[in-house]
C-alpha positions in Angstrom: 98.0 103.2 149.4 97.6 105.4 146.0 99.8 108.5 146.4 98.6 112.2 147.3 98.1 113.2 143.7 96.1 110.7 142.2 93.6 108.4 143.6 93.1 105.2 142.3 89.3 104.3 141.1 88.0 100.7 141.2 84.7 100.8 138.3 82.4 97.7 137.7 80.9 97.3 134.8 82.8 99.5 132.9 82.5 98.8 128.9 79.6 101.0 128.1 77.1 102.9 129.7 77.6 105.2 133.0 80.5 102.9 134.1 82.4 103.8 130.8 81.6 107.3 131.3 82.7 107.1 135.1 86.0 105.8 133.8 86.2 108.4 131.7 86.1 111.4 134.1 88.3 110.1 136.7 91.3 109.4 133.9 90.1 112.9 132.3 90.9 113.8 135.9 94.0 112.4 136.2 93.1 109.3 138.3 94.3 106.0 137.9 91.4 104.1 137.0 90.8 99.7 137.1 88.1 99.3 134.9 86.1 95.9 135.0 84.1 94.2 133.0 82.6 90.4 132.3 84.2 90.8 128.4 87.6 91.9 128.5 87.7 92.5 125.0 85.1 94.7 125.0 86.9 96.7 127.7 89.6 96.7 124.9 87.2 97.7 122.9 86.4 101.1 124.0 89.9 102.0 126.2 92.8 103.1 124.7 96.3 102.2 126.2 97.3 104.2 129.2 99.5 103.3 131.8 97.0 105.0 134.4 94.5 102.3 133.4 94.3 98.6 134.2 91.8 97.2 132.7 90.2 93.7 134.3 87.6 91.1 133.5 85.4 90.7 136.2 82.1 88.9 137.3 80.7 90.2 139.9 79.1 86.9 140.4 82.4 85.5 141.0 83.5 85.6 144.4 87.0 84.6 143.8 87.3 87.1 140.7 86.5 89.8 142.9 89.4 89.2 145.5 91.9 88.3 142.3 90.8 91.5 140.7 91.2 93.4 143.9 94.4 92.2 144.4 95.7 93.1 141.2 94.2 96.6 141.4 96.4 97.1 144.8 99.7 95.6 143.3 99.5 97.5 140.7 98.3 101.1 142.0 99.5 100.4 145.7 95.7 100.9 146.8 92.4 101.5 145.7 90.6 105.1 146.6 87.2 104.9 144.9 85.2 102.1 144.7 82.3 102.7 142.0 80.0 99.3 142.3 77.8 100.2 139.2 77.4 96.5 137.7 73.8 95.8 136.7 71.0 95.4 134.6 67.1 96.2 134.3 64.5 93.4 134.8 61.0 94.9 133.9 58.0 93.2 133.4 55.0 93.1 135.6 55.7 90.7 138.8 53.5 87.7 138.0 55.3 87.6 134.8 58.6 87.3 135.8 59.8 83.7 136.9 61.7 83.4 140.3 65.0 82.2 138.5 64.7 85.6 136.3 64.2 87.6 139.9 67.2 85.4 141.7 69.3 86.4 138.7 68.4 90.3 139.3 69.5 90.0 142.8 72.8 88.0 142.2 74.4 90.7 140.0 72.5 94.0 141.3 72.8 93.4 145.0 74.9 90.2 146.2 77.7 91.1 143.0 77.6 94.1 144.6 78.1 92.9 148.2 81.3 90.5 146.8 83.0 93.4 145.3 82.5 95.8 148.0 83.6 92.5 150.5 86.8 92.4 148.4 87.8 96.0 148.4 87.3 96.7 152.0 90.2 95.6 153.8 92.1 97.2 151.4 90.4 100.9 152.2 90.4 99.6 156.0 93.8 99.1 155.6 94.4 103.0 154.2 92.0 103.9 156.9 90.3 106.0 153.7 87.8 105.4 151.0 85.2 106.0 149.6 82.2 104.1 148.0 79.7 104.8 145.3 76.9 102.4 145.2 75.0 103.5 142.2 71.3 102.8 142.5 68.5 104.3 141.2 65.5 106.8 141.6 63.8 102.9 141.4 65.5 102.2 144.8 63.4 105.1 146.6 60.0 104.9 144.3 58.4 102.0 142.8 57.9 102.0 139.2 55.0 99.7 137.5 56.8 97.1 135.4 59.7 97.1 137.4 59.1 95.4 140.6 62.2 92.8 140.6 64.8 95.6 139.7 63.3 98.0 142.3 63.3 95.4 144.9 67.0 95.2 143.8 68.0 98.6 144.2 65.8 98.9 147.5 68.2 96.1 148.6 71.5 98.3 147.7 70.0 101.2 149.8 69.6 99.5 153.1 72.7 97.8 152.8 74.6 101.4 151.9 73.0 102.8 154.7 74.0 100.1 156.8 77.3 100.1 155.5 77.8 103.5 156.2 77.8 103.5 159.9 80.1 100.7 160.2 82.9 101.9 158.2 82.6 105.4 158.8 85.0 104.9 161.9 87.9 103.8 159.0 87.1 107.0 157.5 85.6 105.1 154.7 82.3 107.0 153.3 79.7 106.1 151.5 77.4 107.2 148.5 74.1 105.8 147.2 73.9 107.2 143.7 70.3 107.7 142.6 70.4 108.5 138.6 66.9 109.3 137.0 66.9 108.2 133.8 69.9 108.6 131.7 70.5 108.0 127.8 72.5 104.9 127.8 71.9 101.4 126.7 70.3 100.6 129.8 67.0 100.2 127.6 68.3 98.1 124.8 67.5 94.9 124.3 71.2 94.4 124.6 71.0 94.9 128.2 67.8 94.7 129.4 65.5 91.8 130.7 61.7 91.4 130.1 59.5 89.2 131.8 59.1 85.6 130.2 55.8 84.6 131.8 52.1 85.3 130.3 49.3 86.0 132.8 45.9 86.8 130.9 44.8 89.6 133.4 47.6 91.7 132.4 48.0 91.7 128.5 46.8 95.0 127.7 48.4 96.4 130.8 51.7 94.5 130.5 52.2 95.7 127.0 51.5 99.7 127.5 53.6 99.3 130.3 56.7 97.7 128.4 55.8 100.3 125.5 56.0 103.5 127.8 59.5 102.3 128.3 60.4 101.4 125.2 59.5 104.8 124.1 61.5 106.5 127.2 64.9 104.8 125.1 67.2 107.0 124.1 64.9 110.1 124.7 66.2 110.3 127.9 67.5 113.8 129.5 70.4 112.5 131.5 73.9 112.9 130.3 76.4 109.9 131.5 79.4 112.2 130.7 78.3 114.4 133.1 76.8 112.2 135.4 80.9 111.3 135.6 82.4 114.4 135.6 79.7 114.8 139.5 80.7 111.9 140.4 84.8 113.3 140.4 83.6 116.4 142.3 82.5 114.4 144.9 85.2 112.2 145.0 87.0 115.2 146.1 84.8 116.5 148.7 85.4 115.8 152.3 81.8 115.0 153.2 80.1 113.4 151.0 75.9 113.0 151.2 74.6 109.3 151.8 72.3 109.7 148.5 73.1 112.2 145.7 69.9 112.1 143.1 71.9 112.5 139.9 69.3 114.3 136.9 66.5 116.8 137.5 64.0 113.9 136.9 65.8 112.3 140.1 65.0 115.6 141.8 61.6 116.3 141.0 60.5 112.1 141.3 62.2 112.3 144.7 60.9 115.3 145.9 57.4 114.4 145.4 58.0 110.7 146.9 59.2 112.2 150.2 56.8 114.9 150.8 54.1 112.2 149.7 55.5 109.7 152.6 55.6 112.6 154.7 51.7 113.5 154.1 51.2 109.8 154.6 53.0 109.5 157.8 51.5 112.6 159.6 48.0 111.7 158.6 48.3 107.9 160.2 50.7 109.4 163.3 47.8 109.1 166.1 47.0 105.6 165.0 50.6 104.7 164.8 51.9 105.8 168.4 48.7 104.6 169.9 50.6 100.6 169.5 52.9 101.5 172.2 52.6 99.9 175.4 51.3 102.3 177.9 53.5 102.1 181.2 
């Protein structure tokens, strides 16, 4: 496993955006740091040389690349530490406007890419009988937002399988953390990276299009820093209990906030009808 001193991060999706920044801290930190990406010259790119950093191209569609990169990772660091599973992208568009192939695609890389890599690092933290696992989601995996049905279904995915996940590997002292970020000012909103519905349903022009336009003009206006969403994510590395979700932004805390005392209300106010479809002994 990594030595005492410096723990070795594994980083999806880690040429731009909060994965880049993630990167970043840890190495800032003095971590040894794999960063992946599908382009390794983009990786290039943006990294200088270090001899804490291995750098790796990785889809995390690819089954197979996921176990080659994994096993590079522990040959060359002796182990793997931190496992930040941060590959992703944004579908928007309103549901009847996104084909099924475009909603399959969502899932491949948000929630089965994620499964893969996490599937190919786990022995290896088994092994160490220690790790620890960020999945980062998305205030859009607690609260729907209109426009965004296929990449909230995704990130609802990630949250059931984290907390899942959880419980079984907590006896390998393995823990895990469901990063919720509000919205941050990266690329994530570019046309670069995001995916817009390809469909046309007549019902919802006008709708479809404010909708799209309220996040267009969100872009880059955004209050949450990535730097500092990776310097958190450090300080928690190095806590010895870690919380199954950390919202990440004040928008994060106030949308959350507001969603759970609003299930809450819901659930109280339907409790009488809801135990009365027990079987009465």
């Amino acid at each position: 496993m990594s030595d005492g001193k410096n723990k070795t991060w594994f980083i999806t999706g880690a040429s731009r955006g909060l994965g880049y920044e993630i990167a970043v801290a840890a190495l800032a930190a003095g971590e040894n740091v794999v960063a992946t990406g599908r382009n390794l010259d983009a990786l290039r790119k943006v990294y200088e040389s270090d001899d804490r950093l291995l750098l790796l191209a990785l889809d995390v569609c690819s089954q197979s690349q996921a176990a080659d990169c994994a096993k590079q990772a522990v040959a060359r660091f002796g182990g793997v530490d931190v496992l930040v599973n941060n590959a992703g992208y944004g579908q928007l568009g309103v549901f009847e406007e996104v084909a099924t192939d475009r909603i399959s695609a969502q899932f491949e890389t948000n929630v089965f890419g994620l499964m893969d890599v996490t599937r190919a690092i786990l022995p290896y933290m088994r092994e160490q009988r220690k790790g620890r696992i960020f999945n980062i989601s998305s205030i859009g995996g607690a609260i729907g937002f209109e426009g965004a049905s296929a990449y909230c279904a995704s990130k609802f995915a990630i949250e059931g399988f984290s907390e899942c996940l959880a419980v079984e590997v907590k006896q390998f002292g393995i823990g895990v953390t469901l990063v919720q970020p509000g919205f941050f000012r990266t690329d994530f909103l570019d046309d670069s990276s995001i995916s817009y519905g390809d469909l046309r349903v007549s019902d919802y022009e006008q709708y479809s299009t404010a909708v799209m336009a309220g996040y267009r003009i969100r872009n880059h206006q955004q209050a949450g820093d990535p730097a500092k969403l990776g310097e958190a994510l450090v300080k928690l590395s190095r806590e010895e209990n870690c919380p199954l979700r950390f919202a990440a932004g004040s928008d994060a805390v106030q949308y959350l906030s507001q969603a759970y005392s609003a299930r809450q209300s819901e659930l109280d106010q339907w409790a009488s009808l809801s135990v009365s479809t027990d079987i009465l002994e």
